[in-house]
N, C-alpha and C positions, 0 to 999 in steps of 0.2 A: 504494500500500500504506500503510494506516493504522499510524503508529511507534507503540512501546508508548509514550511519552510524550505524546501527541496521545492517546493512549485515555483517559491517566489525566485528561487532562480534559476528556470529557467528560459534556455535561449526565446526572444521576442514573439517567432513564429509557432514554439509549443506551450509557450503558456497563453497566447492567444487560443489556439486550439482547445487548451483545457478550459480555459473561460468560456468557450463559444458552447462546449458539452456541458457544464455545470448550467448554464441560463437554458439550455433548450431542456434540461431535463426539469430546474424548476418550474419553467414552462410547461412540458407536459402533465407535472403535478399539480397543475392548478395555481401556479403564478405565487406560491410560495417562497421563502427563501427559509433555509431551514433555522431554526431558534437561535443557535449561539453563532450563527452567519450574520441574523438579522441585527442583533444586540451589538457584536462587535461593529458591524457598521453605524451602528448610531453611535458608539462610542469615538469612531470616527470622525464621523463627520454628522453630527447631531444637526438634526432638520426639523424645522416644520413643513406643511403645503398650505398654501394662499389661491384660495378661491376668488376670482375675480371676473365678477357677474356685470355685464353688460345689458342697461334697461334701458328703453327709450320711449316717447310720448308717441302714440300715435290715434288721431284723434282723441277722443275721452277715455283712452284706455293705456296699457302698455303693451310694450314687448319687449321680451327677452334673448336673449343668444344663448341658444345651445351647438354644443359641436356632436357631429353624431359619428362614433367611432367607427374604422374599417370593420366589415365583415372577417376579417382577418385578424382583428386583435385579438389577443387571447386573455386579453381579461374580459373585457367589454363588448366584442362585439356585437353590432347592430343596434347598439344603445346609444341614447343621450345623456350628453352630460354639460357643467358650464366648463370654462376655461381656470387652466391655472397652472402653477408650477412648485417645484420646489425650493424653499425658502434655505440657505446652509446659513451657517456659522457666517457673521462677519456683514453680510447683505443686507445693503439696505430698500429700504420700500420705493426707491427710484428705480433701483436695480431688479426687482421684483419687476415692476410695471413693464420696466422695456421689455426684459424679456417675456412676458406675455405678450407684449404685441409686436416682437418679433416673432414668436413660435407660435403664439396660441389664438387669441382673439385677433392679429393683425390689425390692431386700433393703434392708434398714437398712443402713448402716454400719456399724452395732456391734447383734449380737444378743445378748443372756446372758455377755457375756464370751470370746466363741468369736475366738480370735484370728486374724486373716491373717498367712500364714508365706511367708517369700518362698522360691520352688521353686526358681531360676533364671534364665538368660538365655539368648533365644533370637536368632539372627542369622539372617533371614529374607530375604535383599537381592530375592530376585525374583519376591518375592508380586506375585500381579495390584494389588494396592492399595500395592505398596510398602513394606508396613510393615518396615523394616530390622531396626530394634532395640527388642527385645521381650521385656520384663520379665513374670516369672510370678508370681502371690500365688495364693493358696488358701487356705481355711477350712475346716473338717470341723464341720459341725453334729452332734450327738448326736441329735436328730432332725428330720425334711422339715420344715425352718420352710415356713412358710403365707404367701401371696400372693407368690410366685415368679413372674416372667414367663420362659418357656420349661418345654423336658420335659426330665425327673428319668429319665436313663437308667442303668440298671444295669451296672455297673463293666466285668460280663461281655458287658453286649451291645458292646461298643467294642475293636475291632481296633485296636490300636496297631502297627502294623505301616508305619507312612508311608505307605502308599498309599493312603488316605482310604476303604478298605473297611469299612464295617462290618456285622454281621450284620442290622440292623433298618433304622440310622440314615449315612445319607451323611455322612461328616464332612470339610471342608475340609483339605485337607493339609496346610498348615501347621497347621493348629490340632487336628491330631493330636500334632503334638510340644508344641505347647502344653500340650496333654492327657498326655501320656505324663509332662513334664517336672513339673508339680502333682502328678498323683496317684502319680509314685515318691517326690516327699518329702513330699505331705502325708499319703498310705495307708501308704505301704511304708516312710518312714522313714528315705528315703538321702540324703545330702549334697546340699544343691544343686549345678546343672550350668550350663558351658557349652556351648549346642547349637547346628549350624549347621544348617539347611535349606535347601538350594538346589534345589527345584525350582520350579517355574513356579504352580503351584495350577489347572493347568488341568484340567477335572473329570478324572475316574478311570471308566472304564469296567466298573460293578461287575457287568455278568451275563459280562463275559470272562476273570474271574477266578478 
């Protein structure tokens, strides 16, 4: 048996390889990483994720941005979700912004002055991706800013209910309370919160509902 210490060095082109067989295989176990894998990475490089919800006014109502995962991803596919990223050690909430709208929502950082308001925090420990600790911001555009990557769903099409039903759009479970946690303070105007989630995010069966 190859010791992690003996991996770490070896030559570029096989511990590439060995990386490449350790990620498909917790891939095909369900996007796990295993316990003392997961822990020594946060001891690492200790993270949050930042949720960063795009709303906009359209007529008397809103809309939201969701991104809807490849058929191919192996956590999520053919779901929705909002945009975000990973927050490390050291990063600050500018830094956060761009790279969302580098990678993820593809918005500016700053549009006309429209501010990000932080919603909340979400505890999330047994998401399929793990993401534990989960910071909310939100924006409310006055109107559909232009070249958005993802779809502009209407307030009313989205079941906030936890169980990732929605009427048009499948939305990720956790990232329903995601959703629910932004648009009660950035629409409705309520206090931010402390939220837990604890379920699994494994799909939802939406025609037995």
């Amino acid at each position: 048996m190859t010791s992690a210490s003996a991996i770490a060095t070896l030559p570029k082109d096989e511990y590439e390889a060995v990386a490449t067989a350790v990620f498909d295989r917790i891939t095909a176990e369900g996007g796990r990483m295993p316990k003392l894998a997961y822990f020594a990475r946060l001891r690492a490089l200790p993270a949050t994720f930042q949720e960063m919800m795009e709303i906009c006014r359209v007529g008397d109502g809103y809309e939201i941005l969701l991104d809807l995962r490849d058929d191919d991803d192996p956590y999520y596919g053919g779901r929705y979700a909002g945009h975000g990223s990973t927050v490390l050690r050291g990063d600050t909430f500018a830094m956060a912004a761009s790279r969302n709208a580098s990678s993820e929502a593809k918005l500016p950082p700053e549009i006309d002055g429209v501010p990000w308001i932080y919603c909340g925090h979400v505890n999330s420990p047994n998401t399929i991706r793990e993401h534990a600790c989960v910071n909310v911001f939100a924006r409310v555009h006055p109107e559909k800013p232009e070249g958005a990557h993802g779809t502009w769903v209407p307030l009313e099409d989205v079941n906030l209910d936890r169980t990732g039903k929605v009427r048009k759009h499948p939305i990720i479970q956790s990232s329903v309370v995601y959703l629910a946690t932004a648009i009660n303070v950035a629409v409705f105007g309520k206090a931010p919160t402390y939220t837990e989630f604890l379920g699994d995010d494994k799909p939802f069966d939406y025609d037995k509902s």
